[in-house]
C-alpha positions as CSV (number, residue, x, y, z in Angstrom):
1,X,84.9,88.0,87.1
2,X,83.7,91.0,89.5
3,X,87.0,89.6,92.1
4,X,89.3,89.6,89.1
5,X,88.0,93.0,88.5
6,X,88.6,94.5,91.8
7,X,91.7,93.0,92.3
8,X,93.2,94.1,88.9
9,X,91.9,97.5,89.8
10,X,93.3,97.5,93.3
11,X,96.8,96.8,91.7
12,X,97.1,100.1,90.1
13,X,95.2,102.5,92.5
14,X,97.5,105.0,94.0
15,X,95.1,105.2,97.1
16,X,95.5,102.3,100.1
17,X,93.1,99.7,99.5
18,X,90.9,98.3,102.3
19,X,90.1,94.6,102.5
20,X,87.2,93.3,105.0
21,X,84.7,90.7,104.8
22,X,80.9,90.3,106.1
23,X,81.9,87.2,107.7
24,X,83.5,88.8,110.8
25,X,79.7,90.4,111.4
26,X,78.3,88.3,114.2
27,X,81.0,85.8,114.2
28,X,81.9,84.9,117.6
29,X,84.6,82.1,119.4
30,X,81.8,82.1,122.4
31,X,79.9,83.9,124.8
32,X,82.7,84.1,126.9
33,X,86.0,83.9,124.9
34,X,87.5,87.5,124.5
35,X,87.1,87.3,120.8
36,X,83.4,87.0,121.3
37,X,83.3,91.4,120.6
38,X,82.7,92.6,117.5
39,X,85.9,94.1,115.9
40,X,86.3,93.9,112.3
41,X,82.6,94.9,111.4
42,X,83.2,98.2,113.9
43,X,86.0,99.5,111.8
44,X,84.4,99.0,108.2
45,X,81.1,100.8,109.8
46,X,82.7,103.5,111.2
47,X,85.0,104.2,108.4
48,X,82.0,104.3,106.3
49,X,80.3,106.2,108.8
50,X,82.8,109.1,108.3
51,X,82.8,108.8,104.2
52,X,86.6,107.3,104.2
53,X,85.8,104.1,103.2
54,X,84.2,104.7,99.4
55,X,83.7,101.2,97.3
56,X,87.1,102.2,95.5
57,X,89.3,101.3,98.2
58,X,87.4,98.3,99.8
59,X,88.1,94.8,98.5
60,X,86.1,91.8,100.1
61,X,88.3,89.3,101.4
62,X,88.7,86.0,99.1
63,X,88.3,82.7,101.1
64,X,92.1,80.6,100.9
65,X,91.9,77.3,99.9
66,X,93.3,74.9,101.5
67,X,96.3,74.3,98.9
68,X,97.4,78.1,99.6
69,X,97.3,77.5,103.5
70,X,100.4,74.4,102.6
71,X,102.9,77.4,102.9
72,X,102.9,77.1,106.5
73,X,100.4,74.3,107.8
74,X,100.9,70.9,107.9
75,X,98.1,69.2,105.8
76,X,97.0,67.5,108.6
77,X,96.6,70.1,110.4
78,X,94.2,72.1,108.0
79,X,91.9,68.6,107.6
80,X,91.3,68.7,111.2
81,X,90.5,72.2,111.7
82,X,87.7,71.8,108.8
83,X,86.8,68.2,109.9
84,X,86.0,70.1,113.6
85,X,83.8,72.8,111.6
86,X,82.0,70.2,109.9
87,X,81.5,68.3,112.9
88,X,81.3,71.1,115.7
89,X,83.4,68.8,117.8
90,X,86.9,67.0,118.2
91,X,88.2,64.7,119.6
92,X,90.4,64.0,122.8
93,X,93.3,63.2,120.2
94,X,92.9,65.9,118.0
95,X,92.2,68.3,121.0
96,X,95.5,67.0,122.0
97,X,97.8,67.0,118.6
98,X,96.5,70.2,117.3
99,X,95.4,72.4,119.6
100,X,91.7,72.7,118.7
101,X,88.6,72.5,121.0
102,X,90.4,74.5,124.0
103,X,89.2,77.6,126.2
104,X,91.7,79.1,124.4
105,X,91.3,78.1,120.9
106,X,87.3,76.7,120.9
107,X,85.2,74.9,118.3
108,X,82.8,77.7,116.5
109,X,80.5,77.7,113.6
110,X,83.2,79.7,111.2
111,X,86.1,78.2,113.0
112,X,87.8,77.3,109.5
113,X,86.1,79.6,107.6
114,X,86.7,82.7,109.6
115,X,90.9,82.5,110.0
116,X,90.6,81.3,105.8
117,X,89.4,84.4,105.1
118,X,91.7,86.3,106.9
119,X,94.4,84.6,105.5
120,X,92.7,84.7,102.2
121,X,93.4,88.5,102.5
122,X,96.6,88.6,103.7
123,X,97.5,86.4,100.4
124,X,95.8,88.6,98.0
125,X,98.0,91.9,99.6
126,X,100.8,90.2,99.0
127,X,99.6,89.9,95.1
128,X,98.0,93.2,95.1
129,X,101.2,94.8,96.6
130,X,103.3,93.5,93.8
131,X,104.0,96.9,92.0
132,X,103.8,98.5,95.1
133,X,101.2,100.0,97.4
134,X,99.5,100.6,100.9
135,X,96.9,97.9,101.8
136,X,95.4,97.6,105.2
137,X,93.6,94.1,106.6
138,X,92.4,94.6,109.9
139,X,91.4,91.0,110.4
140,X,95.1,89.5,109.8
141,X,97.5,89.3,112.1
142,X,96.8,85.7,113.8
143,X,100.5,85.8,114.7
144,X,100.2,83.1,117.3
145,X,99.4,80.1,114.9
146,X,102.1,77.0,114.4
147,X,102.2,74.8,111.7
148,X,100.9,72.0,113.0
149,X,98.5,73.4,115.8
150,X,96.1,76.3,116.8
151,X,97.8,78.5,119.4
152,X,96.7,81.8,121.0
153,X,93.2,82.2,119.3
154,X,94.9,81.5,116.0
155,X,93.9,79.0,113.9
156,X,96.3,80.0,110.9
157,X,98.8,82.6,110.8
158,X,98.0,84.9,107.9
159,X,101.3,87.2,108.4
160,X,103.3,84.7,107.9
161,X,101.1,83.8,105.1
162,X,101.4,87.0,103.6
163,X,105.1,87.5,103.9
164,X,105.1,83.9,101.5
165,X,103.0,85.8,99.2
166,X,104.9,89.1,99.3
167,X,108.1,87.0,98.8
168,X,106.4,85.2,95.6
169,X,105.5,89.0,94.1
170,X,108.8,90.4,93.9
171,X,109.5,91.4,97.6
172,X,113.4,90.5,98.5
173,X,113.8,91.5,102.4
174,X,110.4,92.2,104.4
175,X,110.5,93.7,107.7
176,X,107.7,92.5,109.8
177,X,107.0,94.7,112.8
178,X,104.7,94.0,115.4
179,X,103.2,96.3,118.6
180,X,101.1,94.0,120.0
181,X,101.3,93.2,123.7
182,X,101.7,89.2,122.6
183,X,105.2,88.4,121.1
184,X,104.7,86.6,117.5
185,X,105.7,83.1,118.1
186,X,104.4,82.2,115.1
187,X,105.9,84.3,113.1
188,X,109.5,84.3,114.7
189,X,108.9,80.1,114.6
190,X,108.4,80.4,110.7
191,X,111.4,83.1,110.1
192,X,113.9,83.2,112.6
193,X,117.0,81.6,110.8
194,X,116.0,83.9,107.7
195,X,117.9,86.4,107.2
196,X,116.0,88.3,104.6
197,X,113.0,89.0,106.9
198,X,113.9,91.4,109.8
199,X,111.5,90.7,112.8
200,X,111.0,93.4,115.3
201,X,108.5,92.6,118.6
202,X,107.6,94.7,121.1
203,X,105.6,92.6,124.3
204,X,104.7,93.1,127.8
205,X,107.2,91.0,129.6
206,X,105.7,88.0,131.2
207,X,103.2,87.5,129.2
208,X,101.5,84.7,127.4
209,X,103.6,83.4,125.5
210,X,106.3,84.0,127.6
211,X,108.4,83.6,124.3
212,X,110.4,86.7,122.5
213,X,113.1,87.0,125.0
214,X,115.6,90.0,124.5
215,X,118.3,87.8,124.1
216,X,117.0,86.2,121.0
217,X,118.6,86.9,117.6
218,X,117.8,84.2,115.2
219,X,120.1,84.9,112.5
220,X,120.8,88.3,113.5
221,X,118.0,90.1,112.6
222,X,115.4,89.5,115.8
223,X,114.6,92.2,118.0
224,X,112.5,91.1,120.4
225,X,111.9,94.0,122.9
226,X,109.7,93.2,126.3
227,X,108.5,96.0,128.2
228,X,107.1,96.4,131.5
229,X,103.9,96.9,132.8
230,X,102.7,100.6,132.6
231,X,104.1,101.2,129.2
232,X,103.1,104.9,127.9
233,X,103.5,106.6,124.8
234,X,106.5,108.9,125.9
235,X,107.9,104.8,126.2
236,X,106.8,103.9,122.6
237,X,108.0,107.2,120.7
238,X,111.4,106.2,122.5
239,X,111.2,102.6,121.2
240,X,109.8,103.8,118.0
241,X,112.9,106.4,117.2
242,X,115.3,104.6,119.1
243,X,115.1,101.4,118.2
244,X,112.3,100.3,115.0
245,X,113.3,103.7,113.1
246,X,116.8,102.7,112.5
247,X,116.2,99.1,112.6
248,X,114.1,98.9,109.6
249,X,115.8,101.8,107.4
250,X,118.9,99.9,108.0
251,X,117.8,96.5,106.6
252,X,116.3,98.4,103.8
253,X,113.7,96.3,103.1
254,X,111.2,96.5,99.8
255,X,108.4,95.1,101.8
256,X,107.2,96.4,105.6
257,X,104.4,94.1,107.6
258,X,103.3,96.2,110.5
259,X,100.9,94.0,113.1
260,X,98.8,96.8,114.9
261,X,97.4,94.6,117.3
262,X,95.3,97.1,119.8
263,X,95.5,95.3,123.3
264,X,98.5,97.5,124.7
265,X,96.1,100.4,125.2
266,X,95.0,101.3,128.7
267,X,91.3,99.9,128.3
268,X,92.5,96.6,127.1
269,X,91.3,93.7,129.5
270,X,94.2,91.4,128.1
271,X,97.4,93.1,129.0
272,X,98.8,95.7,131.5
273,X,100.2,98.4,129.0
274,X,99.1,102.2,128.9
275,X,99.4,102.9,125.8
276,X,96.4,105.4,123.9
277,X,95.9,105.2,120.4
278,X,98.1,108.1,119.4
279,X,101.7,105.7,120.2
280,X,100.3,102.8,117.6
281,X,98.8,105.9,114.7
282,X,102.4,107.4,115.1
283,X,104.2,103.9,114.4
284,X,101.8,103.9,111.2
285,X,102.9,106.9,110.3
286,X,106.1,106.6,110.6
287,X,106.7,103.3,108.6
288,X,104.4,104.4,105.9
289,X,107.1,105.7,103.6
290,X,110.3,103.8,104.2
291,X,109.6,101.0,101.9
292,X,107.2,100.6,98.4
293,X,105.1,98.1,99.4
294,X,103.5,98.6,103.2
295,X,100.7,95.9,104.6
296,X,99.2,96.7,108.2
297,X,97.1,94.3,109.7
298,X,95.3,94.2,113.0
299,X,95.8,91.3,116.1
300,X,95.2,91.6,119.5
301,X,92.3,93.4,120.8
302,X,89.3,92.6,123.5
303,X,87.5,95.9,123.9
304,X,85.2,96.5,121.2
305,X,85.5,100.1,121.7
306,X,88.9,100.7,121.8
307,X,90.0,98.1,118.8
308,X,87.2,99.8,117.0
309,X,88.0,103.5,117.3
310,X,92.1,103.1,117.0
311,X,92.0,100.6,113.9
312,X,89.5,103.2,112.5
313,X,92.1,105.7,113.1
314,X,94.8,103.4,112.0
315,X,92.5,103.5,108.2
316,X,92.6,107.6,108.8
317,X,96.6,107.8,108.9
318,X,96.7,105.6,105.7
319,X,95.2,107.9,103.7
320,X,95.8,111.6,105.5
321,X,92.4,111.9,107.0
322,X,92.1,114.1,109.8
323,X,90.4,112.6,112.8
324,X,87.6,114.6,113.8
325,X,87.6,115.9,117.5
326,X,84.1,115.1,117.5
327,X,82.4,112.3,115.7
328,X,79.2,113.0,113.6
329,X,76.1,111.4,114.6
330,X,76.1,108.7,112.6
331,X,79.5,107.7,114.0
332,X,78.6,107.9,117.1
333,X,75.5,105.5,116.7
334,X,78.3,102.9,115.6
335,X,80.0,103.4,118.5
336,X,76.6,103.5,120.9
337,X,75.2,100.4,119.5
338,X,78.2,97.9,120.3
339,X,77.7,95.7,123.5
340,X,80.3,93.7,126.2
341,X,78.6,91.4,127.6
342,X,80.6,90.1,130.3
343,X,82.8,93.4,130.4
344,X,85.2,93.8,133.4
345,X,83.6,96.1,135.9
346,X,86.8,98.3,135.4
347,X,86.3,98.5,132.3
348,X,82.2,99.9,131.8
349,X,81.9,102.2,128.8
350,X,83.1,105.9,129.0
351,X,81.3,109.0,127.1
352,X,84.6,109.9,125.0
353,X,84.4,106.2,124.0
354,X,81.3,106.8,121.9
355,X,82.0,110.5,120.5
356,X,85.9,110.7,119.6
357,X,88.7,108.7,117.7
358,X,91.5,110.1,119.9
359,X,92.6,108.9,123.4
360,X,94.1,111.9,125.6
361,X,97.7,111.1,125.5
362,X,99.3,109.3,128.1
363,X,102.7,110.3,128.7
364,X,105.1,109.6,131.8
365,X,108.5,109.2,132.3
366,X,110.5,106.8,130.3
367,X,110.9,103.2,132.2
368,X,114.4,102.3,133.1
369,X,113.8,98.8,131.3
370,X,112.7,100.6,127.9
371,X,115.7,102.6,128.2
372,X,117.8,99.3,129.2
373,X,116.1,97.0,126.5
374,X,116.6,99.6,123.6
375,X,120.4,100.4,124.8
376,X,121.1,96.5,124.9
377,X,119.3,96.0,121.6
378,X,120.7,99.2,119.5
379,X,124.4,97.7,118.9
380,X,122.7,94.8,117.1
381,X,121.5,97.4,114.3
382,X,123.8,96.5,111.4
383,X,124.5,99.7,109.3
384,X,122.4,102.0,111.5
């Protein structure tokens, strides 16, 4: 009764809602895997630890059963992934058909029930956003999962998940944009040929996947935008007003997915982009109004400081907080007490990392392949 509760009170609270679980709290792929840093935990404790996260606007993730998860996985697929959680092994054939009990994509104690609740709260947004709304998930955005197999650190693929469930609460034509530096394969393998669900990708070229080329369309309504190594903010305010701007306000869509994933920063061990925090607040920002019903979710993200403070930050811009210059002490304890083991030498914690929010902005001039990618992609833009 307490979940029905919260989530019939969530429906009609003006303010964004937050959802989050315990379960992320010590769960780790490995000791070495770059999911083994605390992420998800971070943000709800510093978000707390700043007063913007009151019990109001914080909803504890539901587990998905596995009926819901039939959307997109096969089956199969899901009776393996808990079979290996029971078990704490696979074996060489299921390693083989689906993907599980990799480097990549390892066997762990929550390995089913960690990505289930993810996707557990990307299905309830989609419910809660059905009369409209802002809800933020920072553990979704397991874009890389396929139907049948675990790809990319995902087990399931919760936005694609949660576009379903926007789709069965009203929402015609969703827009589903994602920063992170991974293209979506997932997701543009699940909606491609749909015409009704705009997908917009920027990626560092070259990159695993290696999927997302420029040249895709799908049915017309793929952007997939690779950039190059080095990419700055001055590069993503160009992208973001050149080329996502008019591509979602021209598809008009009643539903906008934004995946936030936080590995295109400079501090990120995972890609080669530049980015600080301010380039993925401002794409927050500036999607926030366009259509009724708005669902951000986090992704990508390997440095438990940086995810930490620019998801925090991401929870700020939601709801019109204004991000201290200085964190309080309590804040800062957050920040103090996380640990990397293994951490690239490159990459050993800095003083601003513990006692601000904000990254100094890292501007530059604009990359001729930005320009080039964004000229190439703009004629596409139906109606813009």
């Amino acid at each position: 009764m307490n979940d029905v509760m919260t989530a019939l009170s969530a429906r009609t609270s003006p303010l964004p809602q937050f959802i989050g679980a315990e379960i992320y709290r010590g769960s780790t792929y490995g000791p070495w895997h770059p999911l083994r840093v605390p992420r998800v935990s971070t943000v709800m404790d510093l978000s707390r630890a700043l007063g913007w996260l009151p019990p109001a606007q914080f909803i504890t993730s539901p587990r998905a059963k596995t009926a819901a998860l039939t959307g997109y996985h096969t089956a199969a697929y899901l009776a393996a992934l808990q079979a290996a959680e029971a078990a704490q092994t696979v074996s060489d054939a299921v390693r083989a058909r689906h993907g599980l009990g990799t480097p990549s994509n390892p066997v762990f104690s929550e390995m089913f029930r960690r990505p289930a609740t993810a996707a557990g709260g990307s299905l309830l947004a989609g419910e809660l956003l059905k009369n409209g709304g802002i809800i933020y998930s920072p553990a979704g955005g397991t874009h890389h999962g396929l139907p049948d197999r675990a790809n990319g650190f995902c087990y399931l693929n919760d936005p694609v998940l949660a576009i379903q469930s926007l789709r069965r609460n009203g929402a015609q034509r969703v827009a589903y944009v994602d920063i992170d530096a991974h293209h979506p394969d997932g997701v543009e393998h699940a909606f491609a040929q749909d015409p009704d669900t705009l997908l917009i990708s920027t990626h560092e070229a070259n990159r695993w996947p290696r999927t997302g080329a420029i040249t895709d369309q799908g049915a017309g309504q793929v952007f997939n935008l690779p950039v190059p190594a080095g990419l700055h903010d001055d590069d993503m305010a160009l992208i973001l007003h050149e080329l996502i701007l008019p591509a979602v306000t021209a598809f008009r869509p009643d539903a906008i997915v934004l995946q936030c994933g936080a590995d295109a920063v400079l501090e990120d061990p995972q890609s080669r982009l530049c980015l600080s925090n301010n380039a993925h607040w401002a794409v927050v920002a500036a999607l926030r109004d366009i259509a009724p019903r708005y669902l951000v979710l986090g992704g990508g993200g390997y440095n438990p400081w940086s995810v930490g403070r620019l998801w925090t930050g991401v929870w700020a811009v939601l709801n019109d907080h204004e991000i201290p210059d200085h964190l309080p002490d309590q804040a800062t304890g957050v920040l103090r007490a996380l640990r990397w083991d293994g951490a690239p030498k490159r990459l050993q914690p800095q003083d601003h990392w513990m006692t601000t929010l904000r990254d100094a902005p890292r501007q530059g001039m604009i990359h001729d392949a930005v320009r080039s990618g964004v000229a190439q992609l703009k004629p596409r833009i139906v109606g813009a």
